[in-house]
TORFIKOL-975907 format. One line per 8 residues: number of its first residue (from 1); their letters; for each residue z, y, x of C-alpha. Coordinates in steps of 0.2 Angstrom, whole numbers. Layout:
NUM) a) Z,Y,X  ... $
//
This chain:
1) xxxxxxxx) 298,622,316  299,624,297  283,617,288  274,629,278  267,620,263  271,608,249  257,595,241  250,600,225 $
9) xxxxxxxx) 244,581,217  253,573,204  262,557,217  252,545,209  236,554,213  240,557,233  248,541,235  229,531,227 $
17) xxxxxxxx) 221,544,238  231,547,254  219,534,265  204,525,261  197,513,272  178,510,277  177,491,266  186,503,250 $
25) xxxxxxxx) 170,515,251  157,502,254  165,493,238  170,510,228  156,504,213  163,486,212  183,490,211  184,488,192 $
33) xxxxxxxx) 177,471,195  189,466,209  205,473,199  201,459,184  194,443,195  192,440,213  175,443,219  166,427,228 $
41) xxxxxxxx) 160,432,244  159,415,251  143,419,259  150,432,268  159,415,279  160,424,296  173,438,290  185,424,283 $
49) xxxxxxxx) 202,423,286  203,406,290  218,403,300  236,409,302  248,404,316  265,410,316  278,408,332  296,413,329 $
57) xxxxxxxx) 300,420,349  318,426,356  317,435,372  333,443,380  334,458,386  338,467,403  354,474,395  363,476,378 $
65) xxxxxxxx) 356,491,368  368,502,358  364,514,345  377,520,329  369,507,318  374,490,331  372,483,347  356,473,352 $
73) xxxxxxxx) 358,459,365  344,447,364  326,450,355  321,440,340  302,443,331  288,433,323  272,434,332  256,432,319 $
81) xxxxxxxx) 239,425,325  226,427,312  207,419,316  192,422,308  179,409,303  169,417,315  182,411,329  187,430,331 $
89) xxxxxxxx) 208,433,332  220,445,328  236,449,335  252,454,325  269,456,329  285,456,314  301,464,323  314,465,313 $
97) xxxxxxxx) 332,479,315  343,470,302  351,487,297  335,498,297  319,486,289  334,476,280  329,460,286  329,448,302 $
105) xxxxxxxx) 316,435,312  323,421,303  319,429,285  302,436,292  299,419,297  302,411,280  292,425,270  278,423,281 $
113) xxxxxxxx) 276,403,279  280,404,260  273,421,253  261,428,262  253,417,272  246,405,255  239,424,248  232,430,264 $
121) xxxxxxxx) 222,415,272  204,412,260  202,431,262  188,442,268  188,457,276  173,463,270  184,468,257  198,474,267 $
129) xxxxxxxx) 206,485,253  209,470,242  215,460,257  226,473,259  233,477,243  237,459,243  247,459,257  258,473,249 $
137) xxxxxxxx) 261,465,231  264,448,240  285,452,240  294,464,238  303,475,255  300,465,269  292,476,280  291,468,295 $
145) xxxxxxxx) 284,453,289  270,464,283  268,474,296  264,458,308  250,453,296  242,468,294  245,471,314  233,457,316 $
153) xxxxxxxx) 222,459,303  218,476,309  217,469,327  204,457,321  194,471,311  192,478,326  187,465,338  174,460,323 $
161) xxxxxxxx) 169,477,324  166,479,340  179,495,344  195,498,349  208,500,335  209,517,336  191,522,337  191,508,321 $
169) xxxxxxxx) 205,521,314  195,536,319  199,544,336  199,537,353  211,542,365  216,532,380  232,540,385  249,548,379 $
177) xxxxxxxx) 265,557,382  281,545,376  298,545,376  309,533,386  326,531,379  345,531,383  358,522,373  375,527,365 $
185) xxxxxxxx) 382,526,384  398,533,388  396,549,399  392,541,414  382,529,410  371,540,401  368,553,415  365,538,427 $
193) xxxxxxxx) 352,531,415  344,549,413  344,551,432  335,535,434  322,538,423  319,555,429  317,545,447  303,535,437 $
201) xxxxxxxx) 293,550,431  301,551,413  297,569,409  303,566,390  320,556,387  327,553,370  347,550,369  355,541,355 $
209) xxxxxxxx) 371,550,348  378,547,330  395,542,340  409,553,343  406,571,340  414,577,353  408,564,365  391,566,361 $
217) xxxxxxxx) 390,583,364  398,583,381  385,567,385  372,580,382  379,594,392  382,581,406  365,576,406  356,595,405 $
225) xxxxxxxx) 370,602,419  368,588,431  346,584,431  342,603,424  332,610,409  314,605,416  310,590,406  310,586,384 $
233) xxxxxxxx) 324,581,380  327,575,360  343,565,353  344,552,339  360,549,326  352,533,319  364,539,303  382,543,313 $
241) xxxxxxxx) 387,560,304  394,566,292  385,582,286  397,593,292  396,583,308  380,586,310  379,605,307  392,606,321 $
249) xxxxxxxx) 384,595,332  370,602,332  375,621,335  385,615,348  368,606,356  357,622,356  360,627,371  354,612,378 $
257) xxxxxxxx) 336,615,373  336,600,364  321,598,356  324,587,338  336,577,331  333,562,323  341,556,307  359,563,308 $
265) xxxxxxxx) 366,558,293  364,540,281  346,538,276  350,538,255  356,556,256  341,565,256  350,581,251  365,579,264 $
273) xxxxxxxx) 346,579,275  340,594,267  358,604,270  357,600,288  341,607,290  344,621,281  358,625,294  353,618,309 $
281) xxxxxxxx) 346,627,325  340,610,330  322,602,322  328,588,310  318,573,310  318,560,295  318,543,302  327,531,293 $
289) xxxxxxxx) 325,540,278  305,538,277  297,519,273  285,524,261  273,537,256  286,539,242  298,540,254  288,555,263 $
297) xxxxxxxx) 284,564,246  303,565,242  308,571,261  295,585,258  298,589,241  316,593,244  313,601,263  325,590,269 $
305) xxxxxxxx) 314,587,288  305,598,299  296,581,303  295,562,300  295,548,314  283,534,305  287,518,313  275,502,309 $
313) xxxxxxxx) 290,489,306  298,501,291  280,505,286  274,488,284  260,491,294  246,501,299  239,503,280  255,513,275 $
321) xxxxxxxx) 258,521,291  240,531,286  248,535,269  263,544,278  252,551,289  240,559,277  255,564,266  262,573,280 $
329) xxxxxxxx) 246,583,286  245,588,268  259,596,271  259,604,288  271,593,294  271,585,311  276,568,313  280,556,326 $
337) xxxxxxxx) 274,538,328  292,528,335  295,507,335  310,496,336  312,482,349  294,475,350  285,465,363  269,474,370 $
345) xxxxxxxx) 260,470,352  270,480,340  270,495,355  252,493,358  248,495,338  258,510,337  249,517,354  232,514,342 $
353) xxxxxxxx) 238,521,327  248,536,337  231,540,346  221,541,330  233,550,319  229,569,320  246,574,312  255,564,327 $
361) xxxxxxxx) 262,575,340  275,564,348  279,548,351  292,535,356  285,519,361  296,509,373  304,496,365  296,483,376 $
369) xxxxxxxx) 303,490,392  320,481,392  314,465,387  317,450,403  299,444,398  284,446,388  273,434,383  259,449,379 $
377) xxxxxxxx) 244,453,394  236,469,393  238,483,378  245,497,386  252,500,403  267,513,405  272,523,420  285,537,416 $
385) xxxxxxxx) 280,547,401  263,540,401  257,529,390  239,520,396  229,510,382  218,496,390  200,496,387  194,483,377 $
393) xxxxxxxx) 191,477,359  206,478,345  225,479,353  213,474,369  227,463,373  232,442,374  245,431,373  251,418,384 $
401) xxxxxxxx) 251,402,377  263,393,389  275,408,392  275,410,373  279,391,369  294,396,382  303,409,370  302,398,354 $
409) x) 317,402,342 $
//
């Protein structure tokens, strides 16, 4: 699953170009004008951001959840409200993996009250691009934090529009395949895991590895010999190899009919990623090693993925995400759309942005399935593989208020 082309713009030239929104073409003749002073669109009021809420949450979870990377035990994020003067709200979600997004709830939390909030509230969405930009130039890194404003902005862009997100982005689909995921489990575990998600329906199952080589490799052989080769199955290193490792691994794991592996070696060593491609039976997948567009551009430039798993929380947001996704489709490569520990927000935004992305032909969408509670009504609805969106405007989703007061960190 070797992609077949390279892009041929200068960076600078795809990364302005990759995406522009319906608000940039409506404005295209005034930019120059926005660029040197803010324009007044006061009598635009109804499009207003007028209002920002922000609720810090913890929620525990079912079980402690292992990957190469750490352990997670309780869930903590920064849910983001944001109203319009026209009394329409948008729902975002900042959820934070220290050692992936490089930052935590408590730093999301801070960024949010202090940079972004002052720059973003006073905006209009009638010029979403500047609304947008802003957002990206209000701090550097801090993805998550990002991501749960432009979440909600998006969310309320489309309820003012009168669409579902993803028929705002473009396409609308109601349904897709995802992934439900085992942890680095010994043996056992992961088998009895496997088997009870195949009990559920599951017809795709991701396992994490990046552990022990040998140990891995037999978890996978455990799995495949005791619940048979009729269902997807992909594995996920989160960074545990060495490249020669990984080489190994992966020829060992052929057998298994393992599908792609994500992200085998440490996200920095983009050649180390292009080596095991180059000798790996197995699809590579870049995860952690893909933020940005840039990030994107350099994967491909180099070879070093057969494919790219965008999430919304490294991205910072939907805005980028596009970028990625455009980038990739230019170069005939597939991508995947995948999430951290999120509540039904952050899954239900990836579900919109998945179902509208052309280039996306898998996804990974769970991470609210372990969670003891969420606080979220409505979005999406998941049975096995399959991921339902609910009808209705935006994320077509709510909050409760009460329960949410509950989980305040």
């Amino acid at each position: 699953m070797h992609f077949a082309g390279l892009p041929f713009l200068p960076i600078d030239e795809i990364l302005r170009n990759a995406v522009m929104f319906p608000a940039d073409i409506v404005q295209t003749g005034l930019k120059h004008e926005f660029r040197m002073q803010r324009l007044d669109v006061s009598f635009l009021s109804d499009s207003l951001i007028s209002q920002m809420d922000i609720f810090p949450i913890r929620i525990p979870r079912k079980a402690p959840f292992r990957i190469s990377l750490g352990t997670v035990y309780d869930f903590e994020a920064v849910l983001v409200r944001v109203q319009l003067s026209n009394g329409v709200a948008g729902w975002g979600e900042a959820a934070p993996f220290l050692t992936i997004t490089g930052d935590t709830a408590r730093t999301a939390l801070t960024i949010l009250e202090r940079e972004i909030k002052p720059r973003i509230v006073g905006s209009d969405l009638m010029v979403f691009g500047d609304t947008m930009r802003e957002l990206d130039r209000s701090v550097p890194g801090n993805t998550s934090a990002k991501a749960g404003v432009d979440i909600a902005i998006h969310d309320a862009l489309a309820r003012y529009a009168g669409m579902p997100l993803n028929g705002f982005l473009g396409k609308r689909v109601t349904e897709l395949e995802t992934t439900q995921t085992v942890g680095l489990e010994n043996r056992e575990e992961t088998v009895k895991q496997a088997r009870s998600l195949r009990a559920d329906g599951v017809t795709r199952i991701k396992i994490k590895i990046g552990g022990d080589p040998n140990e891995d490799v037999e978890r996978i052989r455990a799995v495949r010999e005791g619940l048979g080769m009729d269902f997807a199955l992909t594995v996920d290193a989160n960074q545990g190899y060495s490249v020669r490792q990984a080489i190994q691994v992966l020829k060992r794991l052929e057998k298994y009919e393992v599908d792609f592996c994500e992200q085998p070696v440490h996200w920095r060593d983009i050649d180390g990623l292009a080596e095991v491609r180059k000798n790996s039976p197995v699809a590579i997948m870049a995860d952690e090693s893909v933020h940005s567009p840039r990030d994107a551009l350099e994967v491909i430039q180099k070879r070093a993925a057969d494919m790219i798993n965008i999430k919304l929380m490294k991205s910072g947001g939907i805005g980028s995400a596009r970028k990625i996704a455009a980038i990739a489709e230019a170069a005939g490569i597939p991508c995947m759309v995948g999430c951290m520990v999120e509540t039904k927000i952050g899954v239900t935004a990836g579900c919109h942005f998945a179902t509208a992305s052309p280039i996306v032909k898998y996804a990974d969408l769970d991470g609210h399935t372990d969670l003891k509670i969420d606080p979220v009504r409505g979005g999406i609805d998941l049975k096995g593989s399959k991921e339902t969106l609910m009808e209705g405007l935006g994320l077509a989703l709510d909050v409760d208020m009460a329960v949410l007061q509950n989980l305040a960190l």
